[in-house]
C-alpha angles and dihedrals in degrees: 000000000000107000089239090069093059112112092229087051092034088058086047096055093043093051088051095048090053097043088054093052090051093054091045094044083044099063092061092055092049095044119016097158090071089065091039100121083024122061141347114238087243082057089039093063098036081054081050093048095053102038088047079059090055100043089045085062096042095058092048090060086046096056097040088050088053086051089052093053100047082053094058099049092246082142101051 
């Protein structure tokens, strides 16, 4: 089983995915005048959502390619 599948990695991954989409979803809060011309809070965190997909599945090929890696002795 990939290393990423496992429930203590799974739950990693999910909390820094989430952590990611706060930050995101906080700098419109903090600055809202920088998106003014550009997006609606309500388009800023669809934008969020779909880019915290992304970056959740990102970080599952990075960690499987660590694993790989480590398999292979590139550490040694």
């Amino acid at each position: 089983m990939p290393i990423q599948e496992l429930d203590e990695m799974e739950k990693l991954i999910g909390e820094t995915t989430d952590c990611f989409e706060d930050i995101m979803k906080q700098l419109f809060d903090e600055d809202p005048e920088i998106f003014e011309g550009r997006s609606t809070q309500a388009n800023w965190n669809t934008q969020v959502s779909s880019a915290g997909d992304e970056f959740h599945k990102a970080l599952n090929v990075l960690v499987e390619k660590f694993e790989v890696r480590l398999h292979n002795g590139e550490f040694a």
